[in-house]
C-alpha positions as CSV (number, residue, x, y, z in Angstrom):
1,X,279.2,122.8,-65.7
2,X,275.5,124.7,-66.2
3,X,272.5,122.5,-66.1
4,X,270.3,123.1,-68.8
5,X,267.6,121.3,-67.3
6,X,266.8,120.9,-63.7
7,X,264.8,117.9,-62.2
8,X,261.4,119.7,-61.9
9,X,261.7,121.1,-65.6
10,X,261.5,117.5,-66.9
11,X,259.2,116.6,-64.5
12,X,256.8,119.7,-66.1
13,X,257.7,118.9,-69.5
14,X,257.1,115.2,-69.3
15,X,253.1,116.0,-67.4
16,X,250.2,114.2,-69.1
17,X,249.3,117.8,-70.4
18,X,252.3,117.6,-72.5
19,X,252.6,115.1,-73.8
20,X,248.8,115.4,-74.6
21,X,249.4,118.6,-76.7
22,X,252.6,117.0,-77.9
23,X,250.4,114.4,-79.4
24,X,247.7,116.6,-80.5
25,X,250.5,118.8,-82.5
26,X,251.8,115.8,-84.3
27,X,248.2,114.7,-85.2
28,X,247.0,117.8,-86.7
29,X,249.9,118.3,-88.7
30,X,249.3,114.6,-90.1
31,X,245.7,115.6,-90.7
32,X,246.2,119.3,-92.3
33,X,248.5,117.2,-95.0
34,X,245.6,114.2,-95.5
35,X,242.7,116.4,-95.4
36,X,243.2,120.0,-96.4
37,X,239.6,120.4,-97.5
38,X,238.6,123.5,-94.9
39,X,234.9,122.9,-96.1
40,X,234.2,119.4,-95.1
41,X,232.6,118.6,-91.7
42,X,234.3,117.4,-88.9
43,X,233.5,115.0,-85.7
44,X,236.2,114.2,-83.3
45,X,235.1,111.1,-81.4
46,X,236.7,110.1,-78.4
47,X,236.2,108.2,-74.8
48,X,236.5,109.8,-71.4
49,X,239.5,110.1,-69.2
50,X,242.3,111.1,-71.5
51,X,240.9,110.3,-74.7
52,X,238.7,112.8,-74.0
53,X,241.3,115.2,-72.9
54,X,243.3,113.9,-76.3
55,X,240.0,114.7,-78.6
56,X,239.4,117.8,-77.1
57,X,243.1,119.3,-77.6
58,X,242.5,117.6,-81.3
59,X,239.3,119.7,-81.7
60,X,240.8,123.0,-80.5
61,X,244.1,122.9,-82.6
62,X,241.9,122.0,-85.9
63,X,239.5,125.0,-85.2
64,X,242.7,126.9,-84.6
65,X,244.0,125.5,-88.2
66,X,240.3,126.8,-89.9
67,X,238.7,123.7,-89.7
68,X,235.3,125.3,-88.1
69,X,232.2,122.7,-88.9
């Protein structure tokens, strides 16, 4: 029988950074549906320690989407 995921795979694939762009992904796809209006302004507001780290992966993946301001 063939593994198809070892011990330290999971361990990678279940890091903070993961799951942080994991939950960035999702929220930006929510968002793009909501608020498709490329033209509006944007703030992303967020705390420090992983919140931060959360807003910041938010804020790259909407300018990534064309959402600029």
């Amino acid at each position: 029988m063939k593994n198809l995921l070892t011990a330290e795979h999971m361990r990678k694939k279940n890091s903070s950074s993961y799951l942080m762009e994991t939950a960035a992904d999702a929220f930006v796809d929510v968002f793009r549906t909501l608020y498709d209006d490329r033209s509006q302004s944007i703030s992303v507001l967020c705390g420090q320690g992983n919140n931060g780290g959360d807003g910041l992966a938010i804020a790259r993946l909407l300018y990534i989407n064309g959402f600029e301001n």
